[in-house]
Biotite code that builds the C-alpha atoms (Angstrom):
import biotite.structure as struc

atoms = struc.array([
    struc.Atom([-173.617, -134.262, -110.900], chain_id="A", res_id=1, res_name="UNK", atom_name="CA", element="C"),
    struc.Atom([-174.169, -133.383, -107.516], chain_id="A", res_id=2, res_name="UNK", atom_name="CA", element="C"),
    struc.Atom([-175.222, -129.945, -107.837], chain_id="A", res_id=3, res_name="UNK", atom_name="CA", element="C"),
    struc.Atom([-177.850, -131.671, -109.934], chain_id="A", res_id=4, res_name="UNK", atom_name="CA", element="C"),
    struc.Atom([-178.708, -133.943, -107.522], chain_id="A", res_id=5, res_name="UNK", atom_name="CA", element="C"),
    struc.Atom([-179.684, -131.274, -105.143], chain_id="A", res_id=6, res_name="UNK", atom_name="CA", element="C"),
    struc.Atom([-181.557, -129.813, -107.334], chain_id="A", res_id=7, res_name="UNK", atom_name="CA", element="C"),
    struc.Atom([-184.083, -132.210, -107.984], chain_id="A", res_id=8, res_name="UNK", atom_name="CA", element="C"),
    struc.Atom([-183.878, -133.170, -104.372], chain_id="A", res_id=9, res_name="UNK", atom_name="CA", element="C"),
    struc.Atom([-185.114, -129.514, -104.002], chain_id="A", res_id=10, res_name="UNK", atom_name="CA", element="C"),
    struc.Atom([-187.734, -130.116, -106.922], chain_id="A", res_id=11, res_name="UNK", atom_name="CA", element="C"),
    struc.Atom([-188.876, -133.029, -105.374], chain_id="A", res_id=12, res_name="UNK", atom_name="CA", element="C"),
    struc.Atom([-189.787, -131.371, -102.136], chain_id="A", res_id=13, res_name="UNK", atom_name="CA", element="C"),
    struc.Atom([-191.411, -128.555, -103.493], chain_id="A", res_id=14, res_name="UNK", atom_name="CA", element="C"),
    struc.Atom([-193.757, -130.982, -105.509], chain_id="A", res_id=15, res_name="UNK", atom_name="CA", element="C"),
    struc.Atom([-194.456, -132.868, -102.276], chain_id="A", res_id=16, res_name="UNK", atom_name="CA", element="C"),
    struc.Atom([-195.569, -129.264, -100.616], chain_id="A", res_id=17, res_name="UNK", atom_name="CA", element="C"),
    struc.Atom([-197.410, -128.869, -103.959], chain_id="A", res_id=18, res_name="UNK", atom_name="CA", element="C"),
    struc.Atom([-199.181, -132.025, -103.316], chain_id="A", res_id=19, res_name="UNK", atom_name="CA", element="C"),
    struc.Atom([-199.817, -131.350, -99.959], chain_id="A", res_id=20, res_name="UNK", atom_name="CA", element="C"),
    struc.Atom([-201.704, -128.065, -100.517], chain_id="A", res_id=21, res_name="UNK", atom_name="CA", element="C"),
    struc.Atom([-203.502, -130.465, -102.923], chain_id="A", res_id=22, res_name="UNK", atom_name="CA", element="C"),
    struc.Atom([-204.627, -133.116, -100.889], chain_id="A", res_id=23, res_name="UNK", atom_name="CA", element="C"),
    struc.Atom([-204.800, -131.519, -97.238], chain_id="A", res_id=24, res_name="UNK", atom_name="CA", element="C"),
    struc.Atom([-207.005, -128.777, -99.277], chain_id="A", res_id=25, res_name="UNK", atom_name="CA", element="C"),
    struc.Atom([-209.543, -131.789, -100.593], chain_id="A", res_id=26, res_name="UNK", atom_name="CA", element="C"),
    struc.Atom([-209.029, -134.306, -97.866], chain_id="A", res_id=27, res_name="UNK", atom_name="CA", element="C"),
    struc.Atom([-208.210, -132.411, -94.381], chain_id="A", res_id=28, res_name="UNK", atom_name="CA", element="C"),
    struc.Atom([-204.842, -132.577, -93.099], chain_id="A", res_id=29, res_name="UNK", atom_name="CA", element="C"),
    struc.Atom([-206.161, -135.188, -90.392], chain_id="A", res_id=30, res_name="UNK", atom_name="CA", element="C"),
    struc.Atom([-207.594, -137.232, -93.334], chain_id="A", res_id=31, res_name="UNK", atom_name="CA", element="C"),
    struc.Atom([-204.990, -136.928, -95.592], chain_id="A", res_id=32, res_name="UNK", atom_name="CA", element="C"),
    struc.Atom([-202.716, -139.636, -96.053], chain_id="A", res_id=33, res_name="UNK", atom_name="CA", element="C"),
    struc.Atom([-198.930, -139.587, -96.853], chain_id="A", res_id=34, res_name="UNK", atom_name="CA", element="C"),
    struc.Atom([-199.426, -141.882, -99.394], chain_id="A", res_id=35, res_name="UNK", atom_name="CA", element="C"),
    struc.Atom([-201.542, -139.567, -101.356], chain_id="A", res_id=36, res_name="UNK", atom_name="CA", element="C"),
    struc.Atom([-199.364, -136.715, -100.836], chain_id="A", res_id=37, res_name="UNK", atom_name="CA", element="C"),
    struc.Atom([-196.140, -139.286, -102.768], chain_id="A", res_id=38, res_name="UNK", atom_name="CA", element="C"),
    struc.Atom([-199.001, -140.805, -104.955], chain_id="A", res_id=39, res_name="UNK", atom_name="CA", element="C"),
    struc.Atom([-200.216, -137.063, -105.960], chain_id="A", res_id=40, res_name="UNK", atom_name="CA", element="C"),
    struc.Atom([-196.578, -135.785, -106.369], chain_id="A", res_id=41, res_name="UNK", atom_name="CA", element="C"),
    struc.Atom([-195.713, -138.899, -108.369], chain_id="A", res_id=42, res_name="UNK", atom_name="CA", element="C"),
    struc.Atom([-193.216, -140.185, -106.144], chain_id="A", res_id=43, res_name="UNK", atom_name="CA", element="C"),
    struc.Atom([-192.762, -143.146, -103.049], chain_id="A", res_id=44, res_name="UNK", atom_name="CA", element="C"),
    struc.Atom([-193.854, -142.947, -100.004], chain_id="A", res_id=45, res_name="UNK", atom_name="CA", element="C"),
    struc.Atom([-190.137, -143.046, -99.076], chain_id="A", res_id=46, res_name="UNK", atom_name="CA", element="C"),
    struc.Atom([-189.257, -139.979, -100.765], chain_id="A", res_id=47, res_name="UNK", atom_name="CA", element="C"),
    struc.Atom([-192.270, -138.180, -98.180], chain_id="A", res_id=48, res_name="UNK", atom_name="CA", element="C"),
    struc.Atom([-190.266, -139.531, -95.137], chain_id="A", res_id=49, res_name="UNK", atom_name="CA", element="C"),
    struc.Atom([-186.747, -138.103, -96.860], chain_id="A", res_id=50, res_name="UNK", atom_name="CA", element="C"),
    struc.Atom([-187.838, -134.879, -96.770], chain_id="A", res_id=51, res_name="UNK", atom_name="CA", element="C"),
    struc.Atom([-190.249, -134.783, -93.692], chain_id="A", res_id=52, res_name="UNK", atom_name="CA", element="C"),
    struc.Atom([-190.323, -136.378, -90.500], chain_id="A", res_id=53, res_name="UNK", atom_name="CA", element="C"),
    struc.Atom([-193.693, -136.694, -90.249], chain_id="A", res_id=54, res_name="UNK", atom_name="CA", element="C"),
    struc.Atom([-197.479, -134.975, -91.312], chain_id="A", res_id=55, res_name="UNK", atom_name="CA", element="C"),
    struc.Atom([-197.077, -131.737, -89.051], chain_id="A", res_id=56, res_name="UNK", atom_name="CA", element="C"),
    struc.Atom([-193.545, -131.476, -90.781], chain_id="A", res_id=57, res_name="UNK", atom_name="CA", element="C"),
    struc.Atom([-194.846, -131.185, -93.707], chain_id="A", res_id=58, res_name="UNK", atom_name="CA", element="C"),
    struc.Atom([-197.631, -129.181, -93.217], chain_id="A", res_id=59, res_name="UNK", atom_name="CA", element="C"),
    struc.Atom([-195.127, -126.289, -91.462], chain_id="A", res_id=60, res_name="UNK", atom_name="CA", element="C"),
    struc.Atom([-193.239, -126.798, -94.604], chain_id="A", res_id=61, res_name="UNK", atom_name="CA", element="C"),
    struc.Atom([-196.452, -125.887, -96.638], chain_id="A", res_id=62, res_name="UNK", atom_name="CA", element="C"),
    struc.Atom([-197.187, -122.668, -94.193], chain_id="A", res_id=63, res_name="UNK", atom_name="CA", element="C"),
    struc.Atom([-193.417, -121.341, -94.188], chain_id="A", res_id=64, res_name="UNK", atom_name="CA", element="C"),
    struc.Atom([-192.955, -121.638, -98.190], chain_id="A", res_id=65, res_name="UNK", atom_name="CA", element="C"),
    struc.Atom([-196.304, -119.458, -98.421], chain_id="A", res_id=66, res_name="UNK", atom_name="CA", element="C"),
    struc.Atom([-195.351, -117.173, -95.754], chain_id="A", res_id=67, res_name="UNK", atom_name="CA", element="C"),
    struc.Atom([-191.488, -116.941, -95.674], chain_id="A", res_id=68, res_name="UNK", atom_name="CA", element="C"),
    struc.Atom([-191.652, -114.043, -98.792], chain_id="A", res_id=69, res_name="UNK", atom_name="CA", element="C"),
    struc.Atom([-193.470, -111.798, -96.917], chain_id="A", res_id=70, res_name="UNK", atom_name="CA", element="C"),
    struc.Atom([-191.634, -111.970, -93.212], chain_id="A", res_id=71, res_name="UNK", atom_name="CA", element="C"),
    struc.Atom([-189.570, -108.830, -93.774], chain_id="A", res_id=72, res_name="UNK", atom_name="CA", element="C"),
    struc.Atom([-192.129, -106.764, -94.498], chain_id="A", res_id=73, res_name="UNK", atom_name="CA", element="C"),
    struc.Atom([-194.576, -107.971, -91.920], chain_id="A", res_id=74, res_name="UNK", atom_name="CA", element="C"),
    struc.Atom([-192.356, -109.518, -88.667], chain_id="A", res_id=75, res_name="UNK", atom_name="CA", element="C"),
    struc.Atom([-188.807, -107.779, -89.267], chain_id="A", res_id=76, res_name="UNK", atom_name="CA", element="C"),
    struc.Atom([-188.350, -104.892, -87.992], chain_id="A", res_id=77, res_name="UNK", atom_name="CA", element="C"),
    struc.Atom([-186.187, -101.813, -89.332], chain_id="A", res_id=78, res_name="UNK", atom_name="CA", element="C"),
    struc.Atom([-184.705, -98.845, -88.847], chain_id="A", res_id=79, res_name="UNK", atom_name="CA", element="C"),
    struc.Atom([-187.709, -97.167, -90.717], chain_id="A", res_id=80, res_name="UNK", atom_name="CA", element="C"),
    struc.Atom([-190.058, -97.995, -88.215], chain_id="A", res_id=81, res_name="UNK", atom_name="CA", element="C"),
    struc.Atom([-189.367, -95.042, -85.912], chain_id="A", res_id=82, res_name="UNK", atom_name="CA", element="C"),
    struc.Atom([-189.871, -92.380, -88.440], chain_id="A", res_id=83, res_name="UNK", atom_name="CA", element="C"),
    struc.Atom([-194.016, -92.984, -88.609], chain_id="A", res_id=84, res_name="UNK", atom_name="CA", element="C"),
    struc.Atom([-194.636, -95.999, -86.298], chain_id="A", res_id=85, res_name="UNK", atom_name="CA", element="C"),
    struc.Atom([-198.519, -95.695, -86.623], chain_id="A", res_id=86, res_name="UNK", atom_name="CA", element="C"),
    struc.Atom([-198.198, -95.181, -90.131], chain_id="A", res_id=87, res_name="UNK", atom_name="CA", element="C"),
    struc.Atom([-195.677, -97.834, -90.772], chain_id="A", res_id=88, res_name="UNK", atom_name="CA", element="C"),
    struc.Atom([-197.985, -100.128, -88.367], chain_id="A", res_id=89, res_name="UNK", atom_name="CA", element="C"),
    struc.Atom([-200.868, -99.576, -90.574], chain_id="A", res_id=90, res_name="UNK", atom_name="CA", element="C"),
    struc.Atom([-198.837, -100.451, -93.722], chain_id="A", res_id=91, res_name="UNK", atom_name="CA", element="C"),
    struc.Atom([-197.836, -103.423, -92.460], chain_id="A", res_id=92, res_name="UNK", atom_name="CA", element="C"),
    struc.Atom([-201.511, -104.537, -91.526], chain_id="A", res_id=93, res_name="UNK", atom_name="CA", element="C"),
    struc.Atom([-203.051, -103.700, -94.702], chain_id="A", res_id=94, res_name="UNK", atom_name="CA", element="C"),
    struc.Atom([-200.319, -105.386, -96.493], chain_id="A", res_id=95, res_name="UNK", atom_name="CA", element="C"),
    struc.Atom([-201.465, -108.355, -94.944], chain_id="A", res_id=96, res_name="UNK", atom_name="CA", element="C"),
    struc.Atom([-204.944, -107.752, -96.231], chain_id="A", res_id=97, res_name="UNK", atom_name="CA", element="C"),
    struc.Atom([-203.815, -107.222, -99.562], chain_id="A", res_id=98, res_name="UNK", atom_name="CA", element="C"),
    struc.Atom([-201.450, -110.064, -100.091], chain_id="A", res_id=99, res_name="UNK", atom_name="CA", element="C"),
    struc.Atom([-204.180, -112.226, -98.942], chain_id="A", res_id=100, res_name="UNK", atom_name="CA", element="C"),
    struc.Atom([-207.147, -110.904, -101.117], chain_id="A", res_id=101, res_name="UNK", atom_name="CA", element="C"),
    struc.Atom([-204.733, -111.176, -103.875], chain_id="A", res_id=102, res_name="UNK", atom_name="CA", element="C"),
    struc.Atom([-202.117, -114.088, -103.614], chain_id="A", res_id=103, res_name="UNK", atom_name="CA", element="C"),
    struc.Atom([-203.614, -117.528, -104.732], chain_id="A", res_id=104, res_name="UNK", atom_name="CA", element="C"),
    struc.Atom([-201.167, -119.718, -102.841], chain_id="A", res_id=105, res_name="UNK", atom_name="CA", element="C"),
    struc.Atom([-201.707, -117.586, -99.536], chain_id="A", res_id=106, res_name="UNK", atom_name="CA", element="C"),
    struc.Atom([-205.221, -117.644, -99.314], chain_id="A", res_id=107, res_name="UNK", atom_name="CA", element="C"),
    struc.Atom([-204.686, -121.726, -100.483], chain_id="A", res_id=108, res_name="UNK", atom_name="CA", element="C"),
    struc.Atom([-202.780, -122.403, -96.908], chain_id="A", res_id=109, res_name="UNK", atom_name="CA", element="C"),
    struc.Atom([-204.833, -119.696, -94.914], chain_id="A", res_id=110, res_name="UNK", atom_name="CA", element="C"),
    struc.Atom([-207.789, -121.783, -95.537], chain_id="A", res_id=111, res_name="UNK", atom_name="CA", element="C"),
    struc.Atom([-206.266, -125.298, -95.076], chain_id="A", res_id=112, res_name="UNK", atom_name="CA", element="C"),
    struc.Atom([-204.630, -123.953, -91.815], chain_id="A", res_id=113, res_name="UNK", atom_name="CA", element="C"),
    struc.Atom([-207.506, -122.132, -90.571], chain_id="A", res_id=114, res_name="UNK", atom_name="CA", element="C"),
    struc.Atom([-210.599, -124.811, -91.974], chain_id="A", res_id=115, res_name="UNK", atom_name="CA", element="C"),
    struc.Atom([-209.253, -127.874, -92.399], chain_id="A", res_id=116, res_name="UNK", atom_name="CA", element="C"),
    struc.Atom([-207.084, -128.803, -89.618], chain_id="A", res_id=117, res_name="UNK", atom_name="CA", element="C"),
    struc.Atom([-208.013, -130.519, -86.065], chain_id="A", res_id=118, res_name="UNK", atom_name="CA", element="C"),
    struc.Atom([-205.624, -129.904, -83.329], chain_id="A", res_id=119, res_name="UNK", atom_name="CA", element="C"),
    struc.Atom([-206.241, -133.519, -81.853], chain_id="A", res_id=120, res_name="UNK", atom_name="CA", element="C"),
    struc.Atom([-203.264, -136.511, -81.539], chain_id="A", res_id=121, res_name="UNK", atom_name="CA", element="C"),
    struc.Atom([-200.353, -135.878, -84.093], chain_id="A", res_id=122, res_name="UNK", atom_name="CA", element="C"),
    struc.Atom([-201.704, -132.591, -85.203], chain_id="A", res_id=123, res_name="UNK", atom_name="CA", element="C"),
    struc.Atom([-201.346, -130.839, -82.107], chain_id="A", res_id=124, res_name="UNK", atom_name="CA", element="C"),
    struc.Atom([-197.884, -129.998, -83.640], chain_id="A", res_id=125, res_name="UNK", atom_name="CA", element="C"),
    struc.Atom([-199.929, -127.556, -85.669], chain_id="A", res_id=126, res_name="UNK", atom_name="CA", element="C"),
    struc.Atom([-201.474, -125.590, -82.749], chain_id="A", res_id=127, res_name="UNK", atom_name="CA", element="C"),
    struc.Atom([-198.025, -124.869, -81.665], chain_id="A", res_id=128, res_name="UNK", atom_name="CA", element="C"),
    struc.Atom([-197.041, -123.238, -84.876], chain_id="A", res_id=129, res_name="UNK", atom_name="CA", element="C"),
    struc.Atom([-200.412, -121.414, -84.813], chain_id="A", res_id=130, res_name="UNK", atom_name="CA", element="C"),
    struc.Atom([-198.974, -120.024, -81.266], chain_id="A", res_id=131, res_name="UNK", atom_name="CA", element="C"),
    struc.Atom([-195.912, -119.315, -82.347], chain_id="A", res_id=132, res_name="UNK", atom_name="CA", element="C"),
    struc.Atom([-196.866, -117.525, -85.255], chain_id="A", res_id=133, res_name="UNK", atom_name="CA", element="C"),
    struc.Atom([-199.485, -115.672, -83.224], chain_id="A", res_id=134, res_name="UNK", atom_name="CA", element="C"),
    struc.Atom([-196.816, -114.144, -80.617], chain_id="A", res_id=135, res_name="UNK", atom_name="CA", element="C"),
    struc.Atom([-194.635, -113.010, -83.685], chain_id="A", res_id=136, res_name="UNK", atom_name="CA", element="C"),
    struc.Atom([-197.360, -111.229, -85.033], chain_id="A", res_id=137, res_name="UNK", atom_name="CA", element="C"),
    struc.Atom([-198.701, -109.580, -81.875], chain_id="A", res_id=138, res_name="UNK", atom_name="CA", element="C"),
    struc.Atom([-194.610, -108.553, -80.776], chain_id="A", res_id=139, res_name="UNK", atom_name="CA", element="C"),
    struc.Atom([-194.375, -107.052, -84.146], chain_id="A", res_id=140, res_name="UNK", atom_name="CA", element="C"),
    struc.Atom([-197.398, -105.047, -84.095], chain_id="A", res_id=141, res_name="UNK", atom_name="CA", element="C"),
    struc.Atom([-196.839, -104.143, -80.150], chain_id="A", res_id=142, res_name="UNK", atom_name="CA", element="C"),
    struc.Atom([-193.214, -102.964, -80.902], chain_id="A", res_id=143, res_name="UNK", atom_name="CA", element="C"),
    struc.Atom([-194.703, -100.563, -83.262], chain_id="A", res_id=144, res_name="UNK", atom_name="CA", element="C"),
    struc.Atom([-197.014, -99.501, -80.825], chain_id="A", res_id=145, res_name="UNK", atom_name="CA", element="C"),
    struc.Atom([-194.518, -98.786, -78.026], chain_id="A", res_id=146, res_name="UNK", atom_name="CA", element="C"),
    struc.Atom([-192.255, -96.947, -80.489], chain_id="A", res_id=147, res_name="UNK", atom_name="CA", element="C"),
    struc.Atom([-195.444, -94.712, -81.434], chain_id="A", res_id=148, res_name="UNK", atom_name="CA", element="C"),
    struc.Atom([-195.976, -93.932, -77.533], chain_id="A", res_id=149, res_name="UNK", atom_name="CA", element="C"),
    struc.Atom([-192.477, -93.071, -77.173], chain_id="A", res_id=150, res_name="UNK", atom_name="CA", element="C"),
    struc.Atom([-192.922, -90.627, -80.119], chain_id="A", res_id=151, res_name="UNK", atom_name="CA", element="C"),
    struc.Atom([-196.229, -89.015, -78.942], chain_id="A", res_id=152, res_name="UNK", atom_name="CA", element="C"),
    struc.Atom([-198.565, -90.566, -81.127], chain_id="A", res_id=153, res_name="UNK", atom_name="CA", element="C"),
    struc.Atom([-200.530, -92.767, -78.909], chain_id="A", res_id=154, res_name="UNK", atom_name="CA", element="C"),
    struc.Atom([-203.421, -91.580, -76.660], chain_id="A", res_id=155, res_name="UNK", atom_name="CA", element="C"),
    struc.Atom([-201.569, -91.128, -72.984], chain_id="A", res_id=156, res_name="UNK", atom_name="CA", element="C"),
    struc.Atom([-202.390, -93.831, -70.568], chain_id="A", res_id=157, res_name="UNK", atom_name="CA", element="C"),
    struc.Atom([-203.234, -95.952, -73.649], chain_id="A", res_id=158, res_name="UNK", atom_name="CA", element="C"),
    struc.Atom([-201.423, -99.845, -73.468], chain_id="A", res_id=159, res_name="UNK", atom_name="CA", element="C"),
    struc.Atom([-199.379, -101.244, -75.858], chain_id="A", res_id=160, res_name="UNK", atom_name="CA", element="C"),
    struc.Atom([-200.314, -104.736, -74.982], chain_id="A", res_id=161, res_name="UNK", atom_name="CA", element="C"),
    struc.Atom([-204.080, -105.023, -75.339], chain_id="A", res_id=162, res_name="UNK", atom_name="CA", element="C"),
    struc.Atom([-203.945, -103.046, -78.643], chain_id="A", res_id=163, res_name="UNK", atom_name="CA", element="C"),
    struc.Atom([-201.952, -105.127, -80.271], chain_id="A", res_id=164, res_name="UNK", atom_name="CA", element="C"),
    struc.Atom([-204.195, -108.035, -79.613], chain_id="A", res_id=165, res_name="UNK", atom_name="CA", element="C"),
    struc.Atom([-207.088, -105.737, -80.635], chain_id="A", res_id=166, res_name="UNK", atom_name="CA", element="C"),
    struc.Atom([-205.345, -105.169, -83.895], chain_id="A", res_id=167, res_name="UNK", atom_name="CA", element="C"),
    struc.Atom([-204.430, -108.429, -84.464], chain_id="A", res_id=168, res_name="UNK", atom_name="CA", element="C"),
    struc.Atom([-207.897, -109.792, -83.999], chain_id="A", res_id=169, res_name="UNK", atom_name="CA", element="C"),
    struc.Atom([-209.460, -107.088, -85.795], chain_id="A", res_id=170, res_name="UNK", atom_name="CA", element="C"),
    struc.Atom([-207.331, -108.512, -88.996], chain_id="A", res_id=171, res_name="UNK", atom_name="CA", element="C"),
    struc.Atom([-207.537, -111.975, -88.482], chain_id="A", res_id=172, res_name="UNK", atom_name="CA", element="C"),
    struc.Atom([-211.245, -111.529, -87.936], chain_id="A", res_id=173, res_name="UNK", atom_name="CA", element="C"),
    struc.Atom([-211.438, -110.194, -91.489], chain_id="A", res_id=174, res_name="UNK", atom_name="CA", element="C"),
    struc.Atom([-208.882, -112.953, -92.976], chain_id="A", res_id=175, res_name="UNK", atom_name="CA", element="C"),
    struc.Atom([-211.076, -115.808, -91.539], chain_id="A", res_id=176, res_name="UNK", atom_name="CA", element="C"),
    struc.Atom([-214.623, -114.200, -92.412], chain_id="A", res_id=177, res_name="UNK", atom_name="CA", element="C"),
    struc.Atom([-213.284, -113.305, -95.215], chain_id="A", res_id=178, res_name="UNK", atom_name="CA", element="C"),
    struc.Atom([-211.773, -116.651, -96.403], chain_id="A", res_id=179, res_name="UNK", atom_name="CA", element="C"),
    struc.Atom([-215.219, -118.692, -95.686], chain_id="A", res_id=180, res_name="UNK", atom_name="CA", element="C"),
    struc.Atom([-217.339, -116.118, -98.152], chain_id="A", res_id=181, res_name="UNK", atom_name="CA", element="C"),
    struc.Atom([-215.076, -113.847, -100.519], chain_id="A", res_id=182, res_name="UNK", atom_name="CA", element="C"),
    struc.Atom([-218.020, -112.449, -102.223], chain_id="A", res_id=183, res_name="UNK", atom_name="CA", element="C"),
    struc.Atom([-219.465, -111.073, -98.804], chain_id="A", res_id=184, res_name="UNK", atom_name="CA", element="C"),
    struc.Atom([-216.833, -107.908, -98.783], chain_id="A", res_id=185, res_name="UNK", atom_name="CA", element="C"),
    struc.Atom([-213.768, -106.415, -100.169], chain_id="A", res_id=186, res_name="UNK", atom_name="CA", element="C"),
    struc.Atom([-210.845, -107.670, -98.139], chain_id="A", res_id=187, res_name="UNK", atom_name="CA", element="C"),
    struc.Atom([-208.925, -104.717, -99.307], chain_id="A", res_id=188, res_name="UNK", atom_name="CA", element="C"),
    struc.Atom([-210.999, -101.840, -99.043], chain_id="A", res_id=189, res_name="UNK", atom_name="CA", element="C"),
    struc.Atom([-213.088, -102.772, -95.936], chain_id="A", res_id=190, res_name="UNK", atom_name="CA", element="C"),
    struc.Atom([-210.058, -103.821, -94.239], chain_id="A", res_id=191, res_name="UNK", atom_name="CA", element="C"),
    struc.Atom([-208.083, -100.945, -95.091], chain_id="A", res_id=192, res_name="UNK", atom_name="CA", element="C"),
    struc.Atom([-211.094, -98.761, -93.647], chain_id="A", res_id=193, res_name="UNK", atom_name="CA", element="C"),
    struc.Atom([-211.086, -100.876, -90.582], chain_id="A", res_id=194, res_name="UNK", atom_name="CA", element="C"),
    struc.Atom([-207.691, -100.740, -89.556], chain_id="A", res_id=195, res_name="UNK", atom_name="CA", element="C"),
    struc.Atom([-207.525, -96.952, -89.724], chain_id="A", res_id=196, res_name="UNK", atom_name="CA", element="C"),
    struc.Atom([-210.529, -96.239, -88.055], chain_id="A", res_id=197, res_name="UNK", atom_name="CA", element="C"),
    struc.Atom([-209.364, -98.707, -84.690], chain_id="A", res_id=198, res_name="UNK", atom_name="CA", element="C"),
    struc.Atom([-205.247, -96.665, -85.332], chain_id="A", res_id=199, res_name="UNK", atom_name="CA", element="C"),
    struc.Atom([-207.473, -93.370, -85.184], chain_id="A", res_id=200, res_name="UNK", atom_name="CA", element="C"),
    struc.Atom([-208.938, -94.326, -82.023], chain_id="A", res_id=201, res_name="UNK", atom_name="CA", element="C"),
    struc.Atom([-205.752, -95.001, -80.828], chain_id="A", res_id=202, res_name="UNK", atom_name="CA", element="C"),
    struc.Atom([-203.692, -91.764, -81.868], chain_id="A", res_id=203, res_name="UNK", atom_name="CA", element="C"),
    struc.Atom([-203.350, -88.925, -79.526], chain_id="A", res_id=204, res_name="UNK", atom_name="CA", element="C"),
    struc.Atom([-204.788, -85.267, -79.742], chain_id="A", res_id=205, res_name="UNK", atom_name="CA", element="C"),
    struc.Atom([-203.267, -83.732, -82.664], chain_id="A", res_id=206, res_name="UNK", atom_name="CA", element="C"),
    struc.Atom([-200.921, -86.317, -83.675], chain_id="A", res_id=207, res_name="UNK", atom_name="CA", element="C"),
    struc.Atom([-200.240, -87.265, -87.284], chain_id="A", res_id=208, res_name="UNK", atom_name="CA", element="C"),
    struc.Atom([-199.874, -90.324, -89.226], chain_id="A", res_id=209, res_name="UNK", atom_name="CA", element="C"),
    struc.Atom([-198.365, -90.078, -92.891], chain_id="A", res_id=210, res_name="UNK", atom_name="CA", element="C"),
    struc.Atom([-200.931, -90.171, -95.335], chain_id="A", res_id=211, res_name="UNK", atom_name="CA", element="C"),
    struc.Atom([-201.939, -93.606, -96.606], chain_id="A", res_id=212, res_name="UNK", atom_name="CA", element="C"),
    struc.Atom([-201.058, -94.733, -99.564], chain_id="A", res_id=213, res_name="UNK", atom_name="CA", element="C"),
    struc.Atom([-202.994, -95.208, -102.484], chain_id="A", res_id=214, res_name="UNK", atom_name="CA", element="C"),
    struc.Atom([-206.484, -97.513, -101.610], chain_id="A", res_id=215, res_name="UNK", atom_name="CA", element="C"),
    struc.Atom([-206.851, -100.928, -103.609], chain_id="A", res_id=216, res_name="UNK", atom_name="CA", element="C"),
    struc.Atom([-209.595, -100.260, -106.303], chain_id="A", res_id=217, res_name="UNK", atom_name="CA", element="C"),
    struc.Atom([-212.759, -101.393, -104.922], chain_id="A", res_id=218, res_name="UNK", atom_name="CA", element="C"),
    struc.Atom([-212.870, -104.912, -106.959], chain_id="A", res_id=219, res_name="UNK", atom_name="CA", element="C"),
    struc.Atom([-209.094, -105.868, -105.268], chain_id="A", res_id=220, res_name="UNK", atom_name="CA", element="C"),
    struc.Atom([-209.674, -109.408, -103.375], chain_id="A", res_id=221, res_name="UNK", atom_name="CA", element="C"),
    struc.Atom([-213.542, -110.414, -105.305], chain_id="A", res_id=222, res_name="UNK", atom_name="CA", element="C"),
    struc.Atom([-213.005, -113.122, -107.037], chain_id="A", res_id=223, res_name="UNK", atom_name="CA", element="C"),
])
């Protein structure tokens, strides 16, 4: 009985999140109440506070289930990493691209988290998690980039630092254009392009980066 009781406990808070994406996606998240969240999820208003303390709880709840599947590939490093760092950093960001052009729920919380929030009162919870997950990102991609300049592969004199912000705003430029008109340009292909011709720029004389891997048809990410 109480292994059962856990499990709809966990049922019930994934149809809360479910209800969330729902009603911060139509309403805001600063105009979305809790009650509609229980009301949409077919459950009290009590059952929202049992699960979450509060709006931003919930919301972080939302971003994490989305997100949390593809951590390892994209934040954890390994011991791979310092075979092809370059090459391995470009996986990594095109992966990104990818799962975004082609993972419903993903692109659902991208655009609630990136067009539909207001960092004022309460919700200034959410700009913090926006930091946070901002410096994971850019240590992820700079660690890469300081193992390829201990390897050779970077241009001498060239800093770790600044790239990596340079990457990461060259992708998150795409995500958000990309996410208020998805019939302007292939997220995949364009992307792809993009990110290797910024790593080129970046790779000294007569280094090598592993070959990429297959390119997404042209049609990956159109809707």
């Amino acid at each position: 009985m109480a292994r059962r009781t856990k499990e709809e406990a966990l049922q019930t808070r994934n149809d809360l999140i479910d209800a969330a994406e729902i009603v911060f996606e139509s309403r805001g998240v600063a105009g979305a109440a809790l009650q509609e969240v229980a009301e949409t999820a077919g459950v009290t208003r009590g059952a929202v506070y049992w699960h979450f303390r509060d709006k931003v709880d919930l919301f972080n709840a939302m971003m994490e289930r989305a997100i949390l599947p593809f951590e390892p590939q994209w934040l954890v490093a390994s011991a791979d990493d310092a075979a092809d760092p370059l090459a391995r950093l470009r996986d990594v960001l095109c992966d990104v691209l990818r799962q975004t052009a082609t993972d419903p729920r993903l692109q659902r919380v991208l655009a609630i988290s990136t067009q539909k929030v207001e960092y004022v009162g309460e919700l200034n919870g959410i700009r913090e998690r926006h930091l946070r997950s901002r410096e994971q990102a850019l240590r992820r991609i700079e660690g890469l980039l300081r193992l390829g300049a201990a390897s050779g592969q970077l241009a001498a004199g060239l800093s770790a630092k600044p790239a990596a912000r340079a990457l990461h705003a060259l992708v998150d430029g795409l995500i958000a254009n990309w996410m208020l008109d998805r019939d302007a340009f292939d997220l995949c292909r364009v992307g792809q392009t993009a990110v290797e011709q910024l790593l080129a720029g970046l790779h000294s004389p007569g280094s090598s980066v592993r070959p990429t891997r297959q390119r997404p048809p042209e049609h990956a990410g159109i809707d």
